[in-house]
C-alpha positions in Angstrom: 8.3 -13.5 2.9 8.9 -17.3 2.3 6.7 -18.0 5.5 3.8 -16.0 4.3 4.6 -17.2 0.4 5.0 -13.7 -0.9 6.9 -13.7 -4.1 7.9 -10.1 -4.9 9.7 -7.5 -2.7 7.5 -5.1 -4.3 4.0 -6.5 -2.3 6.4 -5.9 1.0 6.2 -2.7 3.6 9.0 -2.8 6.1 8.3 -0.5 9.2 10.6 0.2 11.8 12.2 2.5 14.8 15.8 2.5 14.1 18.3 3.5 11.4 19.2 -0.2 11.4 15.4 -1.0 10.3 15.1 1.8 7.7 18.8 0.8 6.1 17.6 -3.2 6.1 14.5 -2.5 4.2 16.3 -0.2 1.7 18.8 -3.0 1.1 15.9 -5.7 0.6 14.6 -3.2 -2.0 10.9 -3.5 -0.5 8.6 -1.2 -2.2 7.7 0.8 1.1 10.4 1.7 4.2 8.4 3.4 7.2 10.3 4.9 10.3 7.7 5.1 13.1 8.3 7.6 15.4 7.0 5.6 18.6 9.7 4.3 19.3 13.4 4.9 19.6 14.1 7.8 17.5 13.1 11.1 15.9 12.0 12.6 12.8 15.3 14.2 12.3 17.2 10.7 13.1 14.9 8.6 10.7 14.8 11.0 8.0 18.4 10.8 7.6 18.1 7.2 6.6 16.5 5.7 3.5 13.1 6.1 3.8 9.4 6.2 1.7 7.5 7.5 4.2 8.1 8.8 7.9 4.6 7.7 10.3 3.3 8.9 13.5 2.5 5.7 14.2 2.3 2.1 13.0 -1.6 2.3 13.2 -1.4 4.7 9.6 0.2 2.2 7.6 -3.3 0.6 6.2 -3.9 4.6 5.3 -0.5 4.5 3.6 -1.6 1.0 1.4 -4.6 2.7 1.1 -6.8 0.2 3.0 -10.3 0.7 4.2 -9.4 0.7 8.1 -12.8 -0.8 8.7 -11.3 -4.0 7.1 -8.3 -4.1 8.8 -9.6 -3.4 12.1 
């Protein structure tokens, strides 16, 4: 966050593949936690774990900020 000089947790989406990742942003308190499910686990694993919202893939988090993917792309 310092490197990019964002100042609140709450501008912040944390997306990951593990339990590890999903617990980490839960403890930063980030305003979105994402388990991807291309990578090393499953729905069932990730949805055990603090969570906001469970992806296919990374490529549907601008749909999840509710970004114009035209933008981003």
């Amino acid at each position: 966050m310092e490197s990019v000089d964002v100042q609140s947790v709450s501008q912040v989406l944390v997306a990951g593949d593990t339990p590890n990742d999903l617990r980490a942003g839960a403890n930063a308190g980030v305003r979105y936690v994402a388990g991807v499910l291309t990578g090393a686990h499953d729905v069932a694993t990730l949805s055990k774990e603090p969570h906001t919202h469970i992806l296919a893939s990374a490529a549907t988090i601008p749909e999840v900020l509710g970004l114009d993917q035209s933008v981003t792309q």
